[in-house]
N, C-alpha and C positions, 0 to 999 in steps of 0.2 A: 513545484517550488524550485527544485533546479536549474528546469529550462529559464527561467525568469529567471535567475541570479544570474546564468551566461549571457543571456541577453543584455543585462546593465554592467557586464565586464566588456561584452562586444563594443558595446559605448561608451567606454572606457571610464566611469565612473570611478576613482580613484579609492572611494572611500570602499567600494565594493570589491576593490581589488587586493583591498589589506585583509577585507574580512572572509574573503573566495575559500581559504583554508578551513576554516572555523565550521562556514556556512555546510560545506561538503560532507566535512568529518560529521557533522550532528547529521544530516541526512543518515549516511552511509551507517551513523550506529541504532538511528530511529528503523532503520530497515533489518539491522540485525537482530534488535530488541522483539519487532514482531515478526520474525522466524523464528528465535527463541520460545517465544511464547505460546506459537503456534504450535510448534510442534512436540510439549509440554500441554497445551490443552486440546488439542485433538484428539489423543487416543482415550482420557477421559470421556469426555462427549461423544464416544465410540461405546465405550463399555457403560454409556449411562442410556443408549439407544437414544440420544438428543441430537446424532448428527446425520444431517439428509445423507442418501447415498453417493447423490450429486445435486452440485447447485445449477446444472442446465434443465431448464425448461423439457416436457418430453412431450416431443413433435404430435404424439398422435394423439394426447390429451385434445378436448376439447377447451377452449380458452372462452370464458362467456364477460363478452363486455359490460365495464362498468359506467353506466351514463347515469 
């Protein structure tokens, strides 16, 4: 979402350039909201045993294709 807003300020889009303030600040708090939240439901889903240990893939699993 971001890179596309600069992208139509780079081209100087007038109307994009009134709302450039607006469009950042709601990013920047949609990003806060879910670290907030995160880190609020994380240690629940820890002590409910609902949360993977890690979300990588483990190498020496075997992966069996689905066709």
């Amino acid at each position: 979402m971001s890179l596309k807003h600069f992208k139509c300020l780079r081209e100087g889009d007038l109307k994009n350039v009134e709302s450039s303030s607006l469009h950042l600040d709601t990013v920047r708090d949609l990003k806060q909201i879910n670290s907030l939240l995160t880190s609020m439901i994380y240690p629940i889903l820890e002590t409910q045993g609902l949360l993977k240990s890690s979300r990588l893939r483990n190498p020496w699993e075997q992966q069996t294709a689905k066709y």
